[in-house]
C-alpha atoms as one frame of an Amber mdcrd trajectory, in Angstrom:
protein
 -12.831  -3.624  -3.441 -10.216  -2.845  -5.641  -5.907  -2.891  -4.000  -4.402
   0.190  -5.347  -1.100   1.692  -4.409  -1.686   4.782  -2.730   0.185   7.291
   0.105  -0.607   6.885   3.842  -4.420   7.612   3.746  -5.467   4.688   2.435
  -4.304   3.616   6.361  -7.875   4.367   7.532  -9.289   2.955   4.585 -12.207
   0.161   5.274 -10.041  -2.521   4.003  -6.824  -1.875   5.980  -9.140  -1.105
   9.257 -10.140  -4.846   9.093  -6.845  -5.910   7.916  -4.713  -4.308  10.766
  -7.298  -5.621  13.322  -7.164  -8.699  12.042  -3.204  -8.106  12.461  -3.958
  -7.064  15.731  -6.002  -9.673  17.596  -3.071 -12.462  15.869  -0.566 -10.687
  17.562  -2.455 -10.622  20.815  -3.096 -14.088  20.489   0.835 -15.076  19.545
   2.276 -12.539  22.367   0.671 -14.067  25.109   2.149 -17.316  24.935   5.129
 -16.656  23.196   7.490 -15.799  26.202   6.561 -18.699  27.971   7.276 -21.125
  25.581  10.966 -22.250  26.877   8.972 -22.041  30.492   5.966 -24.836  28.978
   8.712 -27.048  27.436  10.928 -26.987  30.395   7.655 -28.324  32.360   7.588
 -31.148  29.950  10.856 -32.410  31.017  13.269 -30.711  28.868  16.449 -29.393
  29.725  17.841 -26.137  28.233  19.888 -27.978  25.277  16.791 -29.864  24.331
  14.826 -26.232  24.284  17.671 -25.188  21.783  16.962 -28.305  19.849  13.503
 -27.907  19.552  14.090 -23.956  18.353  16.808 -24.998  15.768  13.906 -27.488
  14.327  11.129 -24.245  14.174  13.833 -22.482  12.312  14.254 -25.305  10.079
  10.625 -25.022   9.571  10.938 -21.298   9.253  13.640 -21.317   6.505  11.236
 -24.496   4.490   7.886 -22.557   4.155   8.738 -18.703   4.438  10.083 -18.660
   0.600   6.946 -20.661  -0.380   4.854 -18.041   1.729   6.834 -14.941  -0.167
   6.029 -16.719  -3.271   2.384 -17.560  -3.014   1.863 -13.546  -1.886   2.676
 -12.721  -5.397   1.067 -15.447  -7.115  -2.146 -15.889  -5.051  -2.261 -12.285
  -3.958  -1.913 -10.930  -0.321  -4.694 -11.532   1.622  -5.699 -15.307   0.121
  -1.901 -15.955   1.673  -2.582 -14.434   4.694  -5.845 -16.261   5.203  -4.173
 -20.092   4.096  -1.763 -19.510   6.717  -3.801 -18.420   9.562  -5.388 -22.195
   8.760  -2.004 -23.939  10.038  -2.237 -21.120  13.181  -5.487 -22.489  14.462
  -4.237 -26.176  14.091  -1.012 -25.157  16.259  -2.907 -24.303  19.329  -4.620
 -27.509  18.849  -1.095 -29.127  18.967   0.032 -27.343  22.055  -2.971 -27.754
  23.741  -3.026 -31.480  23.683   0.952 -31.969  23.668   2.230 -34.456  26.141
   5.708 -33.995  25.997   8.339 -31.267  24.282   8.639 -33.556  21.646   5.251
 -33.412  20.756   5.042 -29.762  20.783   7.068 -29.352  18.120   3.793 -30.335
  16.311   1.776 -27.604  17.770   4.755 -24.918  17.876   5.723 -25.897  14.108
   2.373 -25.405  12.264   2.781 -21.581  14.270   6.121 -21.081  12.196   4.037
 -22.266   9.060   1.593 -19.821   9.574   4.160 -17.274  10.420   5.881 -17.960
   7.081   2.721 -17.290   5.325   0.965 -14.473   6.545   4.430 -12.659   7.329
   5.887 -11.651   3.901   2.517 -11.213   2.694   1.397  -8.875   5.129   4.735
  -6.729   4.438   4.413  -7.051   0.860   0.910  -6.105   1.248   1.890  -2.721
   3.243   4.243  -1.544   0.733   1.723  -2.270  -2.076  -0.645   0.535  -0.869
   2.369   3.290  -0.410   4.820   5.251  -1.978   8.260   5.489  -2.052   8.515
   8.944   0.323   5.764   7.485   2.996   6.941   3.645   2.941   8.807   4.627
   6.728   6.487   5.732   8.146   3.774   3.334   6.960   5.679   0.405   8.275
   6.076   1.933  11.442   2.358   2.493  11.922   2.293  -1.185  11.255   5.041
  -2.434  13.106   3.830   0.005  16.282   0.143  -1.237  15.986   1.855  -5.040
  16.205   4.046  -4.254  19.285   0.689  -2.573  20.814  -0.903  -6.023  21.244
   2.515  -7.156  22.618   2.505  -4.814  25.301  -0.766  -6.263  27.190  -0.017
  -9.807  26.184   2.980 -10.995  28.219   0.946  -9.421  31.300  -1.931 -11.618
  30.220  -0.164 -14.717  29.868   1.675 -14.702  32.993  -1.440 -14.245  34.716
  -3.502 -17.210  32.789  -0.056 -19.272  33.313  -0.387 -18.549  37.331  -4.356
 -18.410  37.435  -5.226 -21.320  35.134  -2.225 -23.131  34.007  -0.872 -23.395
  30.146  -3.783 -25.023  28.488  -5.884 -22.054  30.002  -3.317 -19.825  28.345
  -3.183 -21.398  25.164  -7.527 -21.969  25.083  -7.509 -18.292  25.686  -5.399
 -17.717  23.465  -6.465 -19.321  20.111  -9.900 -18.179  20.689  -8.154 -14.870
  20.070  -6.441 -16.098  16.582  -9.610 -18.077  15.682 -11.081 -14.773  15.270
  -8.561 -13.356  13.495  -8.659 -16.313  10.884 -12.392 -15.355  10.637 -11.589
 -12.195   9.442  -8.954 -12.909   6.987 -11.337 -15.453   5.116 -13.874 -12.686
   4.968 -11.445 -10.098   3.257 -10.140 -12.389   1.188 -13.087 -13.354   0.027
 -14.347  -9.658  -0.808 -11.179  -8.547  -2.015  -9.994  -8.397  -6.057  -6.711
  -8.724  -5.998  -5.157  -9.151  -9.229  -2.135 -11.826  -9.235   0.787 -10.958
 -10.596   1.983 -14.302 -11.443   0.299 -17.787 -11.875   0.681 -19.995  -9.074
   3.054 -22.728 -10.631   6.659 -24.179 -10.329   7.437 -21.536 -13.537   6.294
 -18.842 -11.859   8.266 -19.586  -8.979  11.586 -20.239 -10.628  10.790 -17.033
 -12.042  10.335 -14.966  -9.270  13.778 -16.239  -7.796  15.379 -15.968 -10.849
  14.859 -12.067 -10.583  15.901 -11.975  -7.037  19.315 -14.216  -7.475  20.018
 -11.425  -9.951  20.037  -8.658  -7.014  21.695 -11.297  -4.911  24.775 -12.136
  -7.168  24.949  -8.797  -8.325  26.680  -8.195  -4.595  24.732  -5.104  -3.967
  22.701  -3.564  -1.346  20.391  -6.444  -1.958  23.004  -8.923  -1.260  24.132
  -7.053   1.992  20.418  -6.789   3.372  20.394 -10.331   2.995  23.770 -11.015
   5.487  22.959  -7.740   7.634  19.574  -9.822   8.450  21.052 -13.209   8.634
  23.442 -12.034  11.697  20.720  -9.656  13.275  18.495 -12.702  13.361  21.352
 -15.402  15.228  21.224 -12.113  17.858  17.256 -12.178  17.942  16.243 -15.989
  18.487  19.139 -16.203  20.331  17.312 -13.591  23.176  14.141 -14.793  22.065
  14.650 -18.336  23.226  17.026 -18.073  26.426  15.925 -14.477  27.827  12.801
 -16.302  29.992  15.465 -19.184  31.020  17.918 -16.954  31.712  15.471 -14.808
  33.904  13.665 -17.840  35.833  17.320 -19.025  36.539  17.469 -15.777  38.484
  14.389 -16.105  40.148  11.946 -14.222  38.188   8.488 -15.874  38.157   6.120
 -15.680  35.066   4.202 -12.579  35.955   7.552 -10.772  36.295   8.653 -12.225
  33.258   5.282 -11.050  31.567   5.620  -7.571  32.853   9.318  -7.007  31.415
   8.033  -8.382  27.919   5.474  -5.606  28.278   7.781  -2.905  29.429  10.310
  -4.159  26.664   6.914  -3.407  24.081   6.263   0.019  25.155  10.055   0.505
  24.688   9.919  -0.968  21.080   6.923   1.050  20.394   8.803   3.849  20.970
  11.836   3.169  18.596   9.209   2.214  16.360   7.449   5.809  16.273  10.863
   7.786  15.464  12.532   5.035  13.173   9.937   5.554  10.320   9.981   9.110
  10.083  13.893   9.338  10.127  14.348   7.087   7.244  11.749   9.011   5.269
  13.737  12.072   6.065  17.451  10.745   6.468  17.766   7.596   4.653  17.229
   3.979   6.431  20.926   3.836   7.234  21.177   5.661  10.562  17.947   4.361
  11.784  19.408   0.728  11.148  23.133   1.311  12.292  21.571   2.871  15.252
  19.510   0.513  16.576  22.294  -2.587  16.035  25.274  -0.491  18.140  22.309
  -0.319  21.086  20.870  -3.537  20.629  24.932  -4.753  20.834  25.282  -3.301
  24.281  21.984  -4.093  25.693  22.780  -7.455  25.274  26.327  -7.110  27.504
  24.136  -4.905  29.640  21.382  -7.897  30.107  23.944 -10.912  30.954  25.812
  -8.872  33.525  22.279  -7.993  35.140  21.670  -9.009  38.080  18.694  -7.039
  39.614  15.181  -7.364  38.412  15.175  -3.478  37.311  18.271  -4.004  35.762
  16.897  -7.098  33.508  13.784  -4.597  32.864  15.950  -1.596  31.551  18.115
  -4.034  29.535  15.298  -5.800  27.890  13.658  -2.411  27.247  16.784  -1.375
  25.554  17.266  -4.574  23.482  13.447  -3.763  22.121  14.178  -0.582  21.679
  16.862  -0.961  19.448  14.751  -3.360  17.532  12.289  -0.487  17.016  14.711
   1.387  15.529  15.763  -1.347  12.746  12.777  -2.878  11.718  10.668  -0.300
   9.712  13.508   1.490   7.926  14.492  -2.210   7.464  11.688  -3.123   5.634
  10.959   0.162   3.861  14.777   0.048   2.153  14.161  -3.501   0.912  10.445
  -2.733  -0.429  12.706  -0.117  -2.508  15.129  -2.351  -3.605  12.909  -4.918
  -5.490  10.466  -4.569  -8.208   6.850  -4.839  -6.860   5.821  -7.605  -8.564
   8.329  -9.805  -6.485   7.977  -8.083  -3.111   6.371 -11.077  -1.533   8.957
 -13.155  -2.234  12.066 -11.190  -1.997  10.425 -10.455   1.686  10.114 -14.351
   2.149  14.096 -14.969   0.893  15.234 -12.307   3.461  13.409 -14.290   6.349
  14.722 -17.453   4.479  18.256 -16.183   4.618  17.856 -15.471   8.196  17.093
 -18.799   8.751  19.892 -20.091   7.308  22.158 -18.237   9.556  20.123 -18.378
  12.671  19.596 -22.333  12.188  21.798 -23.746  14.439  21.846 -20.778  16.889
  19.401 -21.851  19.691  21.164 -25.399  19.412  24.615 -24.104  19.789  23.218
 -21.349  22.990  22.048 -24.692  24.544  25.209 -25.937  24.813  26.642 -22.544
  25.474  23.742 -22.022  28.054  25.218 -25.675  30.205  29.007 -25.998  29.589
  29.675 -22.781  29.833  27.684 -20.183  31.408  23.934 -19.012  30.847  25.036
 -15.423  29.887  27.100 -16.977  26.994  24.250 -16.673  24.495  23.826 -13.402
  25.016  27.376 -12.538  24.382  27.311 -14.509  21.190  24.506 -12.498  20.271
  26.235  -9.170  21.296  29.084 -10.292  18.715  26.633 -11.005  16.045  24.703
  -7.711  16.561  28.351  -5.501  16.200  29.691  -7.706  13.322  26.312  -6.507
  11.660  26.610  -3.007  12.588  30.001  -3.206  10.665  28.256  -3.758   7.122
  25.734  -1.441   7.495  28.272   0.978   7.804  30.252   0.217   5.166  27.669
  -1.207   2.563  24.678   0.703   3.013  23.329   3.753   1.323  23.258   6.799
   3.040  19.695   7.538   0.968  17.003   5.707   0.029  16.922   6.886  -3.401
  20.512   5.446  -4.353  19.618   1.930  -3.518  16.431   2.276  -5.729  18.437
   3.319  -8.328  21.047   0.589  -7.609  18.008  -2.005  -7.860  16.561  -0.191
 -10.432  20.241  -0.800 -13.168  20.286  -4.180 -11.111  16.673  -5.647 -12.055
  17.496  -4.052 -16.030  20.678  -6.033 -16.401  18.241  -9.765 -16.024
């Protein structure tokens, strides 16, 4: 079962079928525990600062293993990545399951973020290694919309096994779910013939980044994706982590909170269908620049909130937005760096990120008590506009110029 690159057909190939429902049924599994994290860590006695705390440490976590995970995509090839890190995903429901205290959870919740940082840049990496250039858009928004599709039943699920059976119903339920997943990723790794682009060794690693610092030193487009997602991301786990505190403060029970994380899907599914197609035809700019002005004032629009319809339509318009950003996000960097260090350039962007986004849930904690609990959101309003900024400014109005850009860029090494 050989990996060639190829245009969007090779989406219903055999291969991809299992790959994307293996993509599937780990999203599933994620999603419906996911918003109700803050929720299960405030029931073991922590207060919102100490939920910040315990965030800032995942994205320490994050930031540690998602270079390594970029890295061992290209050496190991994609799907032997995926598969290692869906290992450390069945071990973190084990962790939450049996957790006795927050502090203990960050066991359980950490080994998540390690499989994250595996499977994540090799799965993208993986997607852009069976397109070209003119589909890339659109084939990361069939992705990317298949993804949010198992987010949209999840949150529903989980506030209904949080209400019907308690959290270690929801989180038995829901690594069954990923165990099955894992199950499949062995088996296509083990089929597939992936041919590794670069040995898996300390050499090969200092290589790989010594092609990408070029790009980033080079202050190019590169260099600006890198900040542009860095800012974004301080916006994201800042709404991530306080959005279900912020809600039950307003007295919105879990199965409310599940339903807006499913409305806010459908809405992200949408932005996710048109973003795609736009970039192939318009360039990823407008898609991106888009989506960050809206995502900006959904954020003002969800602290002043103060119906449950209101929190809905905000939320929905937060997702939205991210719909709109992600794809031609992902298709402009896939075009910016040479294939053979996809993985990890993917893995330094969500690296980068975590550098920025580091001390964000911390600092919303304290924003959250001494100050008021829609201050995170306006932090992340700030961070969303101040990103909207560079896009403007930096980014190419057409694909093709920044793949020329990389293109002299990559020569000059």
């Amino acid at each position: 079962m050989d990996i060639k690159p190829a245009g969007l057909r090779t989406i219903l190939s055999p291969l991809l079928k299992a790959f994307l429902l293996a993509l599937l049924l780990a999203n599933l599994a994620t999603g419906m525990y996911t918003p109700f994290l803050p929720l299960y860590l405030l029931e073991r006695q922590a207060g919102a600062a100490q939920v910040g705390i315990f965030f800032s440490i995942l994205t320490l976590i994050n930031l540690i293993f998602t270079l390594l995970g970029g890295w061992l995509s290209d050496a190991l090839g994609r799907l032997r990545s995926v598969a290692l890190g869906s290992l450390a995903g069945i071990l973190s429901f084990v962790g939450l399951l049996w957790a006795p205290s927050w502090q203990w959870a960050i066991l359980g919740a950490g080994l998540i973020f390690v499989a994250r940082s595996l499977t994540s840049p090799a799965q993208h990496a993986f997607i852009a290694d069976q397109t070209g250039e003119a589909d890339r858009g659109r084939a990361f928004s069939l992705v990317h919309s298949l993804k949010t599709g198992s987010h949209i039943a999840a949150p529903l699920i989980g506030g209904w096994l949080i209400e019907a059976v308690g959290y270690w119903g929801l989180f038995a339920a829901a690594g069954s779910l990923y165990l099955i997943a894992t199950v499949i990723r062995f088996a296509l790794a083990r089929r597939s013939q992936e041919t590794r682009s670069a040995p898996a060794s300390l050499q090969g690693l200092k290589s790989s980044l010594g092609a990408l610092w070029t790009l980033v030193l080079a202050g190019g487009i590169f260099t600006w994706l890198l900040l542009v997602d860095g800012f974004s991301d301080i916006a994201a786990t800042l709404g991530e982590v306080f959005q279900p505190i912020f809600l039950e403060g307003r007295g919105v029970g879990p199965l409310e909170i599940g339903a807006i994380g499913s409305l806010a899907a459908l809405a992200n599914l949408a932005g996710i269908a048109g973003s795609g197609w736009f970039a192939d035809r318009y360039g990823e700019r407008r898609p991106i620049a888009a989506g960050l002005l809206l995502s900006g004032l959904a954020m003002f629009w969800f602290s002043a909130a103060k119906s449950g319809w209101s929190f809905a339509a905000a939320w929905a318009a937060v997702e939205f937005s991210t719909g709109l950003i992600v794809p031609a996000f992902s298709a402009l960097l896939s075009k910016v760096v040479p294939a053979q260090v996809r993985g990890t350039a993917f893995g330094l962007l969500s690296t980068s990120a975590g550098v920025f986004s580091l001390p964000a849930p911390a600092l919303g904690g304290v924003l959250h008590e001494r100050l008021t609990p829609a201050a995170p959101f306006l932090l992340a309003c700030g961070t969303l506009l101040a990103s909207l900024a560079a896009v403007l400014i930096k980014f190419p109005g057409k694909s093709t110029e920044a793949s020329g850009q990389a293109a002299v860029q990559v020569g000059a090494d």
